[in-house]
C-alpha positions in Angstrom: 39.4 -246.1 -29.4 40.3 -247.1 -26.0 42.6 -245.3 -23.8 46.4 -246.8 -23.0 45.5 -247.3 -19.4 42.5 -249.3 -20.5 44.5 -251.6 -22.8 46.5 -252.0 -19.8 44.2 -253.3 -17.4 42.8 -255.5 -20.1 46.1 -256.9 -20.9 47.1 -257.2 -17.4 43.7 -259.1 -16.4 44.5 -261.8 -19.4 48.2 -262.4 -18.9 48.2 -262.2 -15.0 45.0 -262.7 -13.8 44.3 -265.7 -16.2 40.7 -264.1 -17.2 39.2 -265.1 -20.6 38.7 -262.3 -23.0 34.7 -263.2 -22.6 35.3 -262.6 -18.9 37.2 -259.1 -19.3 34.6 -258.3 -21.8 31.8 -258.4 -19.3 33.3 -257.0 -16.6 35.0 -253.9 -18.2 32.7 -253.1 -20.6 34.4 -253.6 -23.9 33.7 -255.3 -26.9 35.5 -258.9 -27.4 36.5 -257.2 -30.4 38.2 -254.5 -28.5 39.6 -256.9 -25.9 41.6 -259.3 -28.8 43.0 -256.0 -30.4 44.4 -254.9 -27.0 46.0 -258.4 -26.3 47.9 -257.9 -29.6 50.3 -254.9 -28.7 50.5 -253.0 -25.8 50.5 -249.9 -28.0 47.6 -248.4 -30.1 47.7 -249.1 -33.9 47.9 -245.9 -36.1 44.6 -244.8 -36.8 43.9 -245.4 -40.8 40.7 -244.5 -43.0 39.1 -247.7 -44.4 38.1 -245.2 -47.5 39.4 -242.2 -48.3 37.5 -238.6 -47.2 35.6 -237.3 -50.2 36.9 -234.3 -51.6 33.6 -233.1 -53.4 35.3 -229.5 -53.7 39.0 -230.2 -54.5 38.3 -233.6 -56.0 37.8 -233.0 -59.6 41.1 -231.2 -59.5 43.6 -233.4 -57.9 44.8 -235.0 -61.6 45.5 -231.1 -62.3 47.6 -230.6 -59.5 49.6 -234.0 -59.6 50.3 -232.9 -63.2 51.7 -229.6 -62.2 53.6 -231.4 -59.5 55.0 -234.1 -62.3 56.1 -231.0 -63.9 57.8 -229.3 -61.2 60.7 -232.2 -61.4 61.1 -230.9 -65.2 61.7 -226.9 -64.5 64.7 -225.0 -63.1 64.8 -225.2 -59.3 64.4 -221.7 -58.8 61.8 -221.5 -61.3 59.2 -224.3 -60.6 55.3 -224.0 -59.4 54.8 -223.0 -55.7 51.2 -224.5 -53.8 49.9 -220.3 -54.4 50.6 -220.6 -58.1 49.2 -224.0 -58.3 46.1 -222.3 -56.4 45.9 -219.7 -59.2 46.2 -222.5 -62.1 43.3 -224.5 -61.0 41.4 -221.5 -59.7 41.4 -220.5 -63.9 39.6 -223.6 -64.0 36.7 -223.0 -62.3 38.0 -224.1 -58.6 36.0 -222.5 -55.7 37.6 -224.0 -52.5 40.2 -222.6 -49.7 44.2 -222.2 -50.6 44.8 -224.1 -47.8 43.1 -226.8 -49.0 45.3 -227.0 -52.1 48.1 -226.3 -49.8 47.4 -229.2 -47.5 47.3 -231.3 -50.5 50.4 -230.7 -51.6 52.4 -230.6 -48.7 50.9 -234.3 -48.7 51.8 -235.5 -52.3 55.4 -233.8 -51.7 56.0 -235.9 -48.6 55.2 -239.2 -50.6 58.4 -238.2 -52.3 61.6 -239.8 -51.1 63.9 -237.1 -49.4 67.5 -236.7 -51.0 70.0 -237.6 -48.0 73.2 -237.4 -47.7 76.1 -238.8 -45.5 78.5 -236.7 -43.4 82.1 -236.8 -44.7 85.1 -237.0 -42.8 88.4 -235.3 -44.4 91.9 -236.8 -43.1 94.6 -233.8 -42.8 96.0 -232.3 -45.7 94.2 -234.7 -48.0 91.2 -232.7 -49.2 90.2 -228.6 -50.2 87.3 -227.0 -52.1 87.2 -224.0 -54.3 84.0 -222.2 -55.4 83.4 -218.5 -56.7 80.8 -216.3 -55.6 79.6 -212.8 -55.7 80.0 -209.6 -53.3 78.7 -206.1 -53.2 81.4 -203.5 -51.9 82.1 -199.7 -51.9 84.9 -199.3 -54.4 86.7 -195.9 -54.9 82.9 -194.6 -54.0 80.3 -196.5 -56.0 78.7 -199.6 -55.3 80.1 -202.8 -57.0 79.9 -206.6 -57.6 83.3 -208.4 -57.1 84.2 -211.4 -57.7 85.3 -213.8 -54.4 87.0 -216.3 -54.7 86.9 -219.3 -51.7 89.2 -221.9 -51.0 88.4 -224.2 -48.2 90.3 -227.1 -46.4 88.7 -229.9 -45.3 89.5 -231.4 -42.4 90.3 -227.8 -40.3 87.3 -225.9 -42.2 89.7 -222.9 -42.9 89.0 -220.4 -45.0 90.7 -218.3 -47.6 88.8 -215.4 -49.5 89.8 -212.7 -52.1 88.3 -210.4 -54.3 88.6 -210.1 -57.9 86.9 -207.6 -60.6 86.2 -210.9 -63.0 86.1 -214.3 -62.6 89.4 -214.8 -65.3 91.4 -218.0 -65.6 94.3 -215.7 -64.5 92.4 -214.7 -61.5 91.5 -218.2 -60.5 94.9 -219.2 -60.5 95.8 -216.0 -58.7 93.1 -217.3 -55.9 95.2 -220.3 -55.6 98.7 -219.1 -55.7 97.4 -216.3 -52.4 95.6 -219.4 -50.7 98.5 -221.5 -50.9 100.6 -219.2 -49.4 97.8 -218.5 -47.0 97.3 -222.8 -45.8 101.3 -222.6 -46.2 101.1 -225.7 -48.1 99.0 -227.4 -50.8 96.5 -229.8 -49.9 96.6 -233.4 -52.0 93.4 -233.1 -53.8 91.2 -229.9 -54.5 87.4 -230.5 -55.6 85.3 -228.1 -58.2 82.3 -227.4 -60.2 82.8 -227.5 -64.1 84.3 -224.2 -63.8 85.3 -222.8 -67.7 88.8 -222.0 -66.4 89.5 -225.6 -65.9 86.9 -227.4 -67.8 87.0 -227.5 -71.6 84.4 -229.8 -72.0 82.5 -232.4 -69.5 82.9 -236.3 -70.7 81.1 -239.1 -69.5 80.6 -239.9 -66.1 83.7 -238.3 -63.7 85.8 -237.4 -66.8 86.7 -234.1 -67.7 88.6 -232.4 -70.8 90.8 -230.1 -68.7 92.1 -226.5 -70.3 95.7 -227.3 -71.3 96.7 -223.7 -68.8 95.2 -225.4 -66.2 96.7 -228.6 -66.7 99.9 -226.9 -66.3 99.5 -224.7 -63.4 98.2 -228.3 -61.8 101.3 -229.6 -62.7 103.5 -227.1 -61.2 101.6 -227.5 -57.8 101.4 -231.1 -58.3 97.8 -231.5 -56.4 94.8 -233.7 -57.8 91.7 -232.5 -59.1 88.0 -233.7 -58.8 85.3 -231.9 -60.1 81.5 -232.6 -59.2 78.8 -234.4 -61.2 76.6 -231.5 -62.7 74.1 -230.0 -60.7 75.7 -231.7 -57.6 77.3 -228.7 -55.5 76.2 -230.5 -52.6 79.4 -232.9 -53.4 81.3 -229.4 -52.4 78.9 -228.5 -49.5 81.3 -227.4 -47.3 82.9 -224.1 -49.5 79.4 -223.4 -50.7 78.3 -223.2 -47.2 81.5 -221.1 -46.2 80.5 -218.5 -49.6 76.7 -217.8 -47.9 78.7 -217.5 -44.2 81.5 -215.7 -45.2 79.6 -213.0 -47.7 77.5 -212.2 -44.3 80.0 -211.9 -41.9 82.7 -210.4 -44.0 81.0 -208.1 -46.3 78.2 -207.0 -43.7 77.9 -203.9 -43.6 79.7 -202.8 -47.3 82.7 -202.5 -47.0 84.2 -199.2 -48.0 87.5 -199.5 -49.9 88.9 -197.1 -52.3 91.3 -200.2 -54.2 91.1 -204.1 -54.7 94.2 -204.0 -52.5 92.4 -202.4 -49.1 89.3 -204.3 -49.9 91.7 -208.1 -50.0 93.6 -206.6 -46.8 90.5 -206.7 -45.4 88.8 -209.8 -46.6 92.9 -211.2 -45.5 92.0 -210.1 -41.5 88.5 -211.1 -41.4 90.1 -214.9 -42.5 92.8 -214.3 -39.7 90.2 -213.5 -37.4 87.9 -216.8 -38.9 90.5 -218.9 -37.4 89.2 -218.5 -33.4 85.9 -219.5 -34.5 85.0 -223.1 -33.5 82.4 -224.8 -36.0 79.4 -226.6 -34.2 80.1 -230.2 -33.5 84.3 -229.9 -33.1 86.5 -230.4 -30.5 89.0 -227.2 -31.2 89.0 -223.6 -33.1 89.3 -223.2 -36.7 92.9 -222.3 -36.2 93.9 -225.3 -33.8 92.8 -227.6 -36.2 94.8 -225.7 -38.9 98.0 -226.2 -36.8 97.6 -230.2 -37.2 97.0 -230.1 -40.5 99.3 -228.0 -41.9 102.4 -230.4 -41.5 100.2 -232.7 -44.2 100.3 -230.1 -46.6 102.6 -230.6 -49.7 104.9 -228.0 -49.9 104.9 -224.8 -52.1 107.7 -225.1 -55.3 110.4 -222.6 -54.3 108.8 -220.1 -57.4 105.2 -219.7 -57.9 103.4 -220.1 -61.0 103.2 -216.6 -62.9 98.9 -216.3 -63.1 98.6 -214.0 -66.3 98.2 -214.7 -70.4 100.2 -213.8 -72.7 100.0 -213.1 -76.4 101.0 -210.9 -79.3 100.0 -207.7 -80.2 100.2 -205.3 -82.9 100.7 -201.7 -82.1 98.0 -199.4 -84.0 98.9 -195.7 -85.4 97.8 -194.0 -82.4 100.5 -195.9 -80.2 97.9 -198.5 -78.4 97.7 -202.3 -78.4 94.2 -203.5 -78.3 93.4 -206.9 -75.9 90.0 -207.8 -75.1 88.3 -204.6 -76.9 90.0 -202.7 -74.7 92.7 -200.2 -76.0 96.2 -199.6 -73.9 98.6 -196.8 -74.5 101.8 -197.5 -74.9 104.8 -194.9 -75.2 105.9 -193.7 -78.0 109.7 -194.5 -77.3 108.6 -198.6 -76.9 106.5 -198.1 -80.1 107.4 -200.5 -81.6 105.2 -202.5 -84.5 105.6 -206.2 -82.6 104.9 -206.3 -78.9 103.6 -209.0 -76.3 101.4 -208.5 -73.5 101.0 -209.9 -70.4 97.4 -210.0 -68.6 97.0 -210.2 -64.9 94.3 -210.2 -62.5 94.4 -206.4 -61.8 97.3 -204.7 -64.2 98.6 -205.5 -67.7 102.2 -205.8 -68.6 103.4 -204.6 -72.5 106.7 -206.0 -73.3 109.4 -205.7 -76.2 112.6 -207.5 -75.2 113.6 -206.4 -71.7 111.4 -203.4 -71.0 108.0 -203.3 -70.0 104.9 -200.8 -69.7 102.6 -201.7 -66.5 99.3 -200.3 -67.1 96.0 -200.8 -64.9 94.0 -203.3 -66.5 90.4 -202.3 -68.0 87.2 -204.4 -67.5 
């Protein structure tokens, strides 16, 4: 292969001098051959095999490792055949070459796949919020635990609201939204999810949902819109799931030590304050700035919040406790009464007969 300041003079001997490619030929030293293939682009063609390299070694296993390869688009993500374990399966069949061989082939065949892309979205304000869930380990009372987080993200200013819960209850995700809203101070038009059980009852065809008939009415009190993702698509919700992985390192890191759910969402409360000087890659203002332009979009909160708990009926057994969720609650033995009903929050439990009522910490 010639070099580009060859093809240069040849090209620049044909078109200015006016020599014939016979003439260039002779006096540079080239093959005619060589001297039409310059003349036909001033760059270099890509260099391509006219057969491919034998493979005497890895050869008779290539079908193997295609198959295995086939199968990886079959098996959970986080549970599919890496190029070592594809090493080990052929090896079992009598394969005697490098791991980087089979590595190089792979890497190969995966590039011949079409990449998944997707398109940046743009969020007018007050139009648009995520919410996700994830997990969290903390010092509580003097033990390590995993909480519960809830995230609730806006769009278009990227802020975020976190708090922690002992169990990811329908009463605790509408708890997460009641504290966010107050948080944003205002509700944003449309909220996306994944096909979370505490708003889900059942996935339809296509975009349709069969909402939980609680949830349908704590949406109705707030009057926002809901969209949830197509399954296995959190990447339609990119933006929260990013903010769970960021958030969970720069909140909870190192462990926080808390001795109640109260100090530990005090804390995750200032760490979201302090979030709001922080001015994401690729924007013109802080976290916070771009919060005070979109709040005025918000919809505003109903002058009472929605009460997040569930209620039922109980029956008092003979040793004055109600039982809810296999857990047992005492109750007094002036308000034992046979007939009682029981509200369940996020973090207490309220027993009721008429107007009085028994707080007791809830049990997990």
């Amino acid at each position: 292969m010639i070099q580009v300041e060859d093809r240069e003079q040849i090209r620049r001997a044909y078109f200015v001098e006016g020599k014939s490619v016979r003439q260039i030929a002779r006096e540079l030293g080239h093959s005619r051959v060589t001297v039409r293939q310059a003349l036909e682009a001033a760059e270099p063609s890509e260099y391509t095999l006219s057969v491919p390299r034998s493979a005497p070694i890895l050869g008779p296993y290539k079908a193997s490792l295609d198959r295995l390869l086939e199968e990886n688009q079959h098996l959970p993500r986080k549970q599919r055949y890496t190029s070592h374990k594809m090493y080990k399966c052929i090896c079992a069949e009598g394969y005697t070459g490098s791991e980087s061989t089979v590595r190089g082939y792979v890497g190969q065949r995966r590039g011949d796949k079409k990449r998944a892309v997707y398109l940046p979205l743009e969020f007018d304000p007050g139009t648009d919020a995520q919410v996700d869930w994830g997990e969290g380990e903390v010092i509580l009372a003097g033990e390590q635990v995993t909480v519960q987080l809830f995230f609730m993200r806006l769009c278009y200013s990227r802020r975020v609201f976190v708090m922690a819960f002992p169990a990811q209850k329908q009463e605790a995700f509408f708890a997460g939204h009641v504290q966010a809203f107050q948080f944003f101070q205002g509700i944003p038009a449309r909220i996306t999810y994944d096909n979370l059980k505490a708003a889900v009852l059942r996935v339809l065809q296509g975009h349709n949902r069969q909402e939980q008939q609680a949830f349908i009415v704590f949406r109705s009190h707030y009057l926002f819109e809901s969209n949830f993702c197509t399954p296995g698509e959190g990447h339609e919700k990119g933006g929260v799931e990013h903010s769970v992985g960021f958030d969970r390192r720069n909140f909870l890191v190192p462990l926080p030590n808390v001795a109640s759910f109260d100090e530990l969402n005090a804390h995750l409360l200032s760490c979201c304050l302090a979030d709001d000087q922080r001015q994401v890659t690729g924007q013109p203002t802080t976290m916070g700035e771009a919060w005070k332009v979109e709040q005025p979009h918000l919809r505003p909160r109903p002058m009472k919040d929605f009460e997040c708990c569930v209620t039922d009926l109980v029956s008092l057994n003979p040793y004055s406790q109600v039982v809810y969720a296999t857990n047992r609650y005492s109750v007094p033995t002036d308000q034992a009464y046979r007939e009682l009903m029981i509200k369940v929050y996020p973090f207490h439990v309220d027993v009721l007969h008429g107007e009085s009522a028994v707080k007791v910490k809830r049990q997990f």
